[in-house]
LUMZATI-693711 format. One record per residue: x, y, z of N, C-alpha, C in turn. Coordinates in steps of 0.05 Angstrom, whole numbers, always signed. Layout:
LUMZATI-693711
<<X,Y,Z>,<X,Y,Z>,<X,Y,Z>>
...
end
This chain:
LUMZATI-693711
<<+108,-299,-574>,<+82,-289,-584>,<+70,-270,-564>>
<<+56,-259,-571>,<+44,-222,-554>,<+14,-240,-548>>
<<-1,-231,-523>,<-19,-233,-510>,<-37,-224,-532>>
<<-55,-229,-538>,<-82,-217,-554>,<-106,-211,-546>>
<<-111,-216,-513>,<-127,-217,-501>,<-154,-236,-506>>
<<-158,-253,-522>,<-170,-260,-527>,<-171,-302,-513>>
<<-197,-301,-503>,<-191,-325,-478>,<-195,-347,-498>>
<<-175,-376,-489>,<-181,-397,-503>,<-184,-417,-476>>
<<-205,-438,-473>,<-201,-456,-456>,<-210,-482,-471>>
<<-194,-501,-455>,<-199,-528,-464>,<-201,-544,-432>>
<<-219,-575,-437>,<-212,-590,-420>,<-188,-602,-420>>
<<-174,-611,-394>,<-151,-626,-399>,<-154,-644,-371>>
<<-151,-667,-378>,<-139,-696,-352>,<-115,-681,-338>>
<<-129,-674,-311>,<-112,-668,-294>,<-75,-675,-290>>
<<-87,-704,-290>,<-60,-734,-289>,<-34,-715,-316>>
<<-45,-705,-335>,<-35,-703,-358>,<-12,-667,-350>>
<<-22,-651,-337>,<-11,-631,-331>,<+14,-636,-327>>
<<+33,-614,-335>,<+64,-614,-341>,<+66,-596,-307>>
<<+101,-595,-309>,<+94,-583,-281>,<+107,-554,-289>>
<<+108,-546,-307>,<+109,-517,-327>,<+77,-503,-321>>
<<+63,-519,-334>,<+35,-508,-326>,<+26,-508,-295>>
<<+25,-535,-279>,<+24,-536,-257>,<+39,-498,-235>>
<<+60,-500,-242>,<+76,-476,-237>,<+63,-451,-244>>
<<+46,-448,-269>,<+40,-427,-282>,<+8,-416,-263>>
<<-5,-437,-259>,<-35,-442,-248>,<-25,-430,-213>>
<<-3,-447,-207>,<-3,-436,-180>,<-1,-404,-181>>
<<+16,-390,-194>,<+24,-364,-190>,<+1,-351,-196>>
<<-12,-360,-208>,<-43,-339,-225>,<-56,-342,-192>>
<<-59,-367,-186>,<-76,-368,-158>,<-63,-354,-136>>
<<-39,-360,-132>,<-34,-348,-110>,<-30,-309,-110>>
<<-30,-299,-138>,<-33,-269,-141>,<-67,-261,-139>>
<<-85,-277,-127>,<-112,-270,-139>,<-125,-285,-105>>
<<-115,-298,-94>,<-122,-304,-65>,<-103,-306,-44>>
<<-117,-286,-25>,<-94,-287,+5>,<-88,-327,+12>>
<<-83,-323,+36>,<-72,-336,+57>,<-72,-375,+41>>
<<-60,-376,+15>,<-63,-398,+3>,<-32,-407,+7>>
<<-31,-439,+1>,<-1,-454,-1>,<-1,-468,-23>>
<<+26,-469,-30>,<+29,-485,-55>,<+16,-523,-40>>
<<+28,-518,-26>,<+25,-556,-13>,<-4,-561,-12>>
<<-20,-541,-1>,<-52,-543,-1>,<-65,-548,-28>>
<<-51,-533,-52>,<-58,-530,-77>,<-55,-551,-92>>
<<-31,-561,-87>,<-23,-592,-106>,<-39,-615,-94>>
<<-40,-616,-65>,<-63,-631,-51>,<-89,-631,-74>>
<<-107,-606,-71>,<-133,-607,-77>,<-124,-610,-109>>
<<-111,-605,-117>,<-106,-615,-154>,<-105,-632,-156>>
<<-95,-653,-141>,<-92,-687,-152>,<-108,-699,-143>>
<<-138,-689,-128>,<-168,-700,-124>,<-175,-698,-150>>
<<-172,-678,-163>,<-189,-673,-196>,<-184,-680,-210>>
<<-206,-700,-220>,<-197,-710,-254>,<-189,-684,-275>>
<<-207,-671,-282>,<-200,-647,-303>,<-189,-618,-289>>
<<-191,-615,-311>,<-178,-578,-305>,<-184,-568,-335>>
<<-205,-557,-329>,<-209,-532,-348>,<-187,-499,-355>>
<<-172,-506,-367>,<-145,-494,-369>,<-153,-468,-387>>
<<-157,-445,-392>,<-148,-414,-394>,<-127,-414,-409>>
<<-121,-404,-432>,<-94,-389,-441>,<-105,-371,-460>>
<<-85,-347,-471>,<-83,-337,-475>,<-82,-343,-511>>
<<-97,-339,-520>,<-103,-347,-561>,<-74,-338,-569>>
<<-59,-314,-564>,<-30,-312,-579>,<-9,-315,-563>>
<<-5,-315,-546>,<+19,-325,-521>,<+15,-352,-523>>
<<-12,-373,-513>,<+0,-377,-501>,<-6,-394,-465>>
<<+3,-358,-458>,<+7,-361,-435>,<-20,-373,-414>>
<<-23,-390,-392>,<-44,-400,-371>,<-48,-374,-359>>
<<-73,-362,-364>,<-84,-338,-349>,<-110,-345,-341>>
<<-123,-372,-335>,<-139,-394,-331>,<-141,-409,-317>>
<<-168,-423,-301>,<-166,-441,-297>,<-188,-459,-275>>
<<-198,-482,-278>,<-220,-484,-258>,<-220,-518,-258>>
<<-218,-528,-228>,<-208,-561,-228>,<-235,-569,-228>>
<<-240,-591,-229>,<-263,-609,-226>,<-271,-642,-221>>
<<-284,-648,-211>,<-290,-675,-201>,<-314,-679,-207>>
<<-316,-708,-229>,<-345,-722,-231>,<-337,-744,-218>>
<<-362,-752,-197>,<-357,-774,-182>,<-392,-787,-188>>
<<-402,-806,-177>,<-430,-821,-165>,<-433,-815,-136>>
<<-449,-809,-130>,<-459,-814,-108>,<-488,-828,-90>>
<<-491,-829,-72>,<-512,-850,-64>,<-534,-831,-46>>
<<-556,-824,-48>,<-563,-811,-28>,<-595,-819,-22>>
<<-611,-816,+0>,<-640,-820,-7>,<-651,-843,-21>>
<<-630,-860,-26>,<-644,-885,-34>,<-643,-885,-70>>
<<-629,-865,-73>,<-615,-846,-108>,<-591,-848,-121>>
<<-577,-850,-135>,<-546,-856,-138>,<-557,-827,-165>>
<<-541,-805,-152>,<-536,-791,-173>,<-512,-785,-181>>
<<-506,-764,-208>,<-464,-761,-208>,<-468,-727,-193>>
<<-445,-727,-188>,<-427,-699,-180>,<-414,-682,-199>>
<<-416,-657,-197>,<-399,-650,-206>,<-383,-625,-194>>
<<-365,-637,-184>,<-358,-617,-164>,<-329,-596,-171>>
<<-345,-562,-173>,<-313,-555,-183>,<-304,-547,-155>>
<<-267,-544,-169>,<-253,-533,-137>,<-243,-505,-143>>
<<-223,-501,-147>,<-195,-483,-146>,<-204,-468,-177>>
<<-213,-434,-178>,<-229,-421,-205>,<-217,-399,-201>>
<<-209,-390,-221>,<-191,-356,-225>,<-190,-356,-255>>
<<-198,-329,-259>,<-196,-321,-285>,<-188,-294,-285>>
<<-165,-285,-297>,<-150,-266,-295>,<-167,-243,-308>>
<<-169,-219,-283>,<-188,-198,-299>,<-191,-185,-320>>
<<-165,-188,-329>,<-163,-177,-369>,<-181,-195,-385>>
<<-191,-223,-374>,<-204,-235,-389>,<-227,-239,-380>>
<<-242,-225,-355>,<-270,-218,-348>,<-288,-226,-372>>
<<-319,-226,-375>,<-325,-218,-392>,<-328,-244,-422>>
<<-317,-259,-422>,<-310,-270,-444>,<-327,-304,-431>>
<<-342,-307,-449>,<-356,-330,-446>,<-338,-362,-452>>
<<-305,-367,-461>,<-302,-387,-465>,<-297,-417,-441>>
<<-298,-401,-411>,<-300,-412,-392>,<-322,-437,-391>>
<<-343,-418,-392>,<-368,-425,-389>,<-385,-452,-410>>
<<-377,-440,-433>,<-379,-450,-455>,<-373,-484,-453>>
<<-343,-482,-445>,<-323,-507,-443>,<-330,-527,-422>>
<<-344,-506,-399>,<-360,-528,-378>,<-380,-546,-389>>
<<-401,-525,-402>,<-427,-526,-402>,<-420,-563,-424>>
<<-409,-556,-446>,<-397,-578,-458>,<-389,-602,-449>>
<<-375,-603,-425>,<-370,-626,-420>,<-392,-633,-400>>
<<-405,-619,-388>,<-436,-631,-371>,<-451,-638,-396>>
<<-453,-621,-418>,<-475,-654,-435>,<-463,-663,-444>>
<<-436,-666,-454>,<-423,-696,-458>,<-426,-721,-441>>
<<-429,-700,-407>,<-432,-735,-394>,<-455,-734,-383>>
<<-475,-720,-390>,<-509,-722,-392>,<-517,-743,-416>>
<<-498,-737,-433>,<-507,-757,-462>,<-499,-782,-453>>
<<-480,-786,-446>,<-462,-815,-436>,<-480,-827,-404>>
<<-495,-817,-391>,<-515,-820,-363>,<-534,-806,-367>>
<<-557,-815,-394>,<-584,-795,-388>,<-601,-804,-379>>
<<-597,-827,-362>,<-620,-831,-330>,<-610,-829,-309>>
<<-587,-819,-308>,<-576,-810,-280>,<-576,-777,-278>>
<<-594,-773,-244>,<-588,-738,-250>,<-564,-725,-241>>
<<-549,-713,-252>,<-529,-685,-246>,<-529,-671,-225>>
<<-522,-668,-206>,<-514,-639,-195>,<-490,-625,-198>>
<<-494,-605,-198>,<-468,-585,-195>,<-472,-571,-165>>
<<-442,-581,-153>,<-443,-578,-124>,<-417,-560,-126>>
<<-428,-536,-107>,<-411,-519,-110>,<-411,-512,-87>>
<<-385,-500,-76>,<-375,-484,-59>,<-364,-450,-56>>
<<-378,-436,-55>,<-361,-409,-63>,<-365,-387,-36>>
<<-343,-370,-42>,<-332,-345,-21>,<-335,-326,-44>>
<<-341,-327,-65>,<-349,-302,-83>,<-365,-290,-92>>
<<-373,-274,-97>,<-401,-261,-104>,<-398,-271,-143>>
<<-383,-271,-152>,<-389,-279,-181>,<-380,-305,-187>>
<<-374,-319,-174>,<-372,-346,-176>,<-404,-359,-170>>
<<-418,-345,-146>,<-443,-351,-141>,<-464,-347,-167>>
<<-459,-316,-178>,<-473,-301,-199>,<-471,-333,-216>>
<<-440,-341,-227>,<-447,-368,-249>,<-472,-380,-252>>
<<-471,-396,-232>,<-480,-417,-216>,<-511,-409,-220>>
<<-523,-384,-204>,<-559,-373,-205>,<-566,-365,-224>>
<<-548,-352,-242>,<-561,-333,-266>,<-568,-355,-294>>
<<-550,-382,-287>,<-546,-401,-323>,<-561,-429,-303>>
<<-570,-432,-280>,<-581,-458,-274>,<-595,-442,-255>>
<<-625,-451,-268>,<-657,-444,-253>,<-657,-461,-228>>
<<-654,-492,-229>,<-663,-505,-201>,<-641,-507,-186>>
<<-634,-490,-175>,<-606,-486,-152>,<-620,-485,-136>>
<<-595,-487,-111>,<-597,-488,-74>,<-585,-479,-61>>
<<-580,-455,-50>,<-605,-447,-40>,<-615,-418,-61>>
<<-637,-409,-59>,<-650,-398,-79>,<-655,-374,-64>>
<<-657,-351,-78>,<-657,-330,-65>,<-686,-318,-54>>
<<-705,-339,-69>,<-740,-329,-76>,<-753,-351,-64>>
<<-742,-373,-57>,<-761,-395,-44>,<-736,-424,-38>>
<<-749,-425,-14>,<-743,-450,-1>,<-726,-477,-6>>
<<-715,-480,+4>,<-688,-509,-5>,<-716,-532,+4>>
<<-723,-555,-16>,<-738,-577,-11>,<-722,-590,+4>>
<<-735,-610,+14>,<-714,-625,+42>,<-697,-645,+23>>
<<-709,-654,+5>,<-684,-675,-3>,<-659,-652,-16>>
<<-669,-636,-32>,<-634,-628,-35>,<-625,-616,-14>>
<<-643,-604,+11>,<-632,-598,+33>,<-607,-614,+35>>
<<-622,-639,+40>,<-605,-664,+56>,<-585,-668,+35>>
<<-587,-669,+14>,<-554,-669,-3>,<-537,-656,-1>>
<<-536,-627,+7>,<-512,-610,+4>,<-504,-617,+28>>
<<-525,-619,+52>,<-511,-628,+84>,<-501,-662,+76>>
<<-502,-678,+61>,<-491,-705,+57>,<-466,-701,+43>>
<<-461,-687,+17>,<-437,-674,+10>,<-419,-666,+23>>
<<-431,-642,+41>,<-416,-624,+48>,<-402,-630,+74>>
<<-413,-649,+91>,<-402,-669,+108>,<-391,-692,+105>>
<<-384,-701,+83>,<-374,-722,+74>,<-348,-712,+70>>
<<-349,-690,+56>,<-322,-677,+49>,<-313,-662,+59>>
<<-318,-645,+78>,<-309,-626,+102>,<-315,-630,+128>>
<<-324,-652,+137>,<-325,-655,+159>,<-328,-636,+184>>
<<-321,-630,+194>,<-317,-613,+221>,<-328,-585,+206>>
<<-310,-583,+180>,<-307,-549,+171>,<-334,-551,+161>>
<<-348,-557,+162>,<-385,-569,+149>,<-401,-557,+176>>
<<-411,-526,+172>,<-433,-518,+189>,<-449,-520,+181>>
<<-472,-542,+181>,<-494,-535,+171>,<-513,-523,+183>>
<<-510,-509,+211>,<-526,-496,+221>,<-535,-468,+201>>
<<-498,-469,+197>,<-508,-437,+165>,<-500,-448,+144>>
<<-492,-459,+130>,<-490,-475,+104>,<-471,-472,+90>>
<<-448,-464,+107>,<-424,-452,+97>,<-408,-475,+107>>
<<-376,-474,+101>,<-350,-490,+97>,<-346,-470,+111>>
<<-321,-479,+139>,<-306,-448,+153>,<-286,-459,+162>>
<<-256,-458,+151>,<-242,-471,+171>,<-226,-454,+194>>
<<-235,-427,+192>,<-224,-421,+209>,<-217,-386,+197>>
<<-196,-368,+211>,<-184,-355,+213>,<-171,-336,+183>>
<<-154,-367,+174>,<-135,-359,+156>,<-140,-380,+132>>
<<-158,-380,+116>,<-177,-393,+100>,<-166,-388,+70>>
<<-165,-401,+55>,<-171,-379,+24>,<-192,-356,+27>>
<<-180,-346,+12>,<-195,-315,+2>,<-195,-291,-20>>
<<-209,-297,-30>,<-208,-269,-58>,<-195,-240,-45>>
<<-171,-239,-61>,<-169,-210,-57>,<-192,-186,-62>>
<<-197,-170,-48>,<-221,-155,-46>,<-218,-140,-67>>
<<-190,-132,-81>,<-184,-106,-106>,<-191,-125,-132>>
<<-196,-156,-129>,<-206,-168,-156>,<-230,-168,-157>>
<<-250,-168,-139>,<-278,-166,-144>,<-295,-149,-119>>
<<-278,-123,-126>,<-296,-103,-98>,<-334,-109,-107>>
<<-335,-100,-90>,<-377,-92,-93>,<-376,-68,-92>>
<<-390,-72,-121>,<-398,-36,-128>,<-428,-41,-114>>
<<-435,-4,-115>,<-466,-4,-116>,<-484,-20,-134>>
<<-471,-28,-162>,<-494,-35,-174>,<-490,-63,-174>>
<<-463,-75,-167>,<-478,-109,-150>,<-492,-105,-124>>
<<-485,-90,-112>,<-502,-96,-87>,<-527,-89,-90>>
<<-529,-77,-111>,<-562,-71,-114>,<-573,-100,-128>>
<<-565,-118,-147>,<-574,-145,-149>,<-583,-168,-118>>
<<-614,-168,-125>,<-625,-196,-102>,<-613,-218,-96>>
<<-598,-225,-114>,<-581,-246,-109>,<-559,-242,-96>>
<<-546,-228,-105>,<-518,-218,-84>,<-528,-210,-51>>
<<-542,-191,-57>,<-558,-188,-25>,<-563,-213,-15>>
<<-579,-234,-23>,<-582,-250,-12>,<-556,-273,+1>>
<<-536,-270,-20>,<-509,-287,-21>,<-500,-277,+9>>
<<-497,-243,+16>,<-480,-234,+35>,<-499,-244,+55>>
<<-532,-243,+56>,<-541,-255,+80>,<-537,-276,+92>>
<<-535,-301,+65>,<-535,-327,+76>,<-509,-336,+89>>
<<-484,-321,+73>,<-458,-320,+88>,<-444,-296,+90>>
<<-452,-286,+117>,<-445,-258,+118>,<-396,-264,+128>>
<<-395,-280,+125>,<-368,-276,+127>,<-350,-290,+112>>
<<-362,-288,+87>,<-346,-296,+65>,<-329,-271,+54>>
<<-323,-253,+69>,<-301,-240,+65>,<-278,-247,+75>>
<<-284,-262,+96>,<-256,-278,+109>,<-252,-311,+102>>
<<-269,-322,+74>,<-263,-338,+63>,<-290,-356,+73>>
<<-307,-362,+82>,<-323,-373,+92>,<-338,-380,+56>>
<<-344,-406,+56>,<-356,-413,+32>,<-387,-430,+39>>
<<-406,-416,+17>,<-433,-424,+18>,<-434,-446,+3>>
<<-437,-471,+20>,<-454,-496,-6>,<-482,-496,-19>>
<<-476,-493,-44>,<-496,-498,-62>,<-496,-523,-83>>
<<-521,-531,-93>,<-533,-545,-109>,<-538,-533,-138>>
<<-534,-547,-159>,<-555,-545,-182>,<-558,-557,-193>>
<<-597,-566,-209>,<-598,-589,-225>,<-587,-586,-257>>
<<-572,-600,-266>,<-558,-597,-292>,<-582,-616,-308>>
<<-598,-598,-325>,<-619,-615,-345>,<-613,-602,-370>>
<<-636,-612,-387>,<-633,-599,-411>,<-642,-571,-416>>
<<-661,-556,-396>,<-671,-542,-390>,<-650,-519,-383>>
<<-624,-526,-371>,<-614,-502,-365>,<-588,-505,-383>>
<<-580,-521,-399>,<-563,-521,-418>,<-570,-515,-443>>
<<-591,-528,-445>,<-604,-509,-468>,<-615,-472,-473>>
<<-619,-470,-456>,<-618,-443,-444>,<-595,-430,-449>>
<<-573,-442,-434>,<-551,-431,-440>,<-540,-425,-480>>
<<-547,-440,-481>,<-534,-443,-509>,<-553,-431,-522>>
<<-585,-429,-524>,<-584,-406,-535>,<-595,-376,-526>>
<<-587,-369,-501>,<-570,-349,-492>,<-536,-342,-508>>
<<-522,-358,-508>,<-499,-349,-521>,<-502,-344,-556>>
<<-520,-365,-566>,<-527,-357,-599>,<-534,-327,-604>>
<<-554,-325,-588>,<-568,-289,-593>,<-553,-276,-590>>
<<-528,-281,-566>,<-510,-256,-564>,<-494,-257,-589>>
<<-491,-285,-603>,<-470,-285,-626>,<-484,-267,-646>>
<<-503,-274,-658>,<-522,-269,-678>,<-527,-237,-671>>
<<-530,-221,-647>,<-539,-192,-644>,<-505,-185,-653>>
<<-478,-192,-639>,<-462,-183,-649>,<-455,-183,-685>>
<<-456,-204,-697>,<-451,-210,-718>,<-468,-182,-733>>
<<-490,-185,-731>,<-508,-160,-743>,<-500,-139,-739>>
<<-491,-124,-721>,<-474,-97,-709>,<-453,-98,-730>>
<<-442,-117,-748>,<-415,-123,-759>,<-390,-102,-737>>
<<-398,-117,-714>,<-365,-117,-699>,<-366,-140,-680>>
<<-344,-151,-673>,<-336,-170,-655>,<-351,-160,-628>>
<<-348,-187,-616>,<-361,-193,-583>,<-334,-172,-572>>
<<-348,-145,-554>,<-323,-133,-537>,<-342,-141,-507>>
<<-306,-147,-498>,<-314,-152,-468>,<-337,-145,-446>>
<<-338,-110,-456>,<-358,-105,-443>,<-384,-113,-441>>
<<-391,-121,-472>,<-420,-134,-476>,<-426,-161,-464>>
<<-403,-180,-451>,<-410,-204,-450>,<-417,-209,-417>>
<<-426,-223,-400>,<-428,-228,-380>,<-403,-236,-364>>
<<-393,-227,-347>,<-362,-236,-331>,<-365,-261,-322>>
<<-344,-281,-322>,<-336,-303,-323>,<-334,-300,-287>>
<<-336,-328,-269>,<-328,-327,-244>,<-301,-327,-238>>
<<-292,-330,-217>,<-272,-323,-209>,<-268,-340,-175>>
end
């Protein structure tokens, strides 16, 4: 079957991955980030329960993909859940196309519905300028914020996270993950900075808070997952359905907001 360009994602139980796909996910990652290993990769994949899997509507083919971990945690005298993604690439033919997002957003109120007195975070780590964009533009109470101040308790969560799980590589003097030298890293020809990202406050702000996430250095962030910003989301994506539908032509890539990476 022929590529159609058109993105399909589903969740899938990590445990459940074939090693056809497994194989397919590495090559997409390792054409899309320097200084990575397969051994490092299968490592951080068998921490993740899911994988939000990418393919291709007429191939097919894995041109997708973003791992993830819901865990509990204990903090402040709080037991909240996690949701922590890892390993995210989305092949740039499929920029643009909201079914990434969609597929997340889905399974955070599925297990908002299943824990609705326990609060959410989405704990994130990123070296990218549109992986960050996700994250600030579709969730209002994030950390750190580009317009006002980290409160001390989520302060103290991303430094309780982020030292729990990185240990040493955990600066919180700057709030970044660094292990060093020869780190993961976005190829710079998949998501150069034009003028007109760098003219966005947020991105300015992203390069301040980690000015060497070009050599892979990743910013920890927070966000609260409520109904407030999922709902939002959803209908954000209705109006875009409903303005397209009226135009009588399909959603084209260019109209939709780019997916992270």
């Amino acid at each position: 079957m022929n590529r159609n360009g058109k993105l399909c994602v589903r969740a899938v139980p990590a445990r459940i991955l074939d090693g056809t796909t497994i194989d397919a996910m590495w090559r997409l990652y390792d054409e899309h980030y320097d200084h990575v290993d397969r051994a490092t990769f299968e490592h951080d994949l068998a921490e993740k329960t899911l994988v939000f899997l990418g393919t291709d509507a007429g191939s097919g083919a894995v041109v997708g993909f973003s791992t993830a971990l819901f865990y509990r945690y204990r903090h402040g005298g709080r037991t909240v859940g996690i949701y922590f993604s890892g390993d995210t690439i989305i092949h740039p033919r499929y920029w643009g196309q909201t079914a990434l997002q969609r597929c997340v957003t889905a399974t955070l109120l599925r297990w908002k519905l299943r824990h609705p007195f326990t609060r959410l975070y989405w704990y994130l780590i990123c070296s990218g300028y549109r992986t960050y964009l996700s994250l600030v533009r579709n969730f209002p109470a994030h950390w750190p914020h580009h317009e006002r101040a980290t409160p001390p308790w989520e302060r103290a969560l991303i430094d309780s996270l982020s030292r729990s799980r990185y240990d040493e590589a955990w600066k919180s003097d700057r709030g970044v993950i660094s292990f060093g030298e020869r780190q993961p890293v976005l190829k710079v020809v998949v998501a150069p900075l034009t003028t007109g990202v760098l003219a966005l406050p947020e991105v300015r702000f992203f390069m301040q808070v980690n000015p060497d996430y070009g050599r892979g250095d990743e910013l920890a962030m927070i966000a609260r997952v409520n109904a407030r910003a999922v709902g939002g989301m959803a209908i954000k994506w209705l109006r875009r359905a409903l303005s397209f539908r009226s135009r009588g032509a399909p959603a084209r890539v260019a109209d939709l907001p780019r997916p992270a990476v």
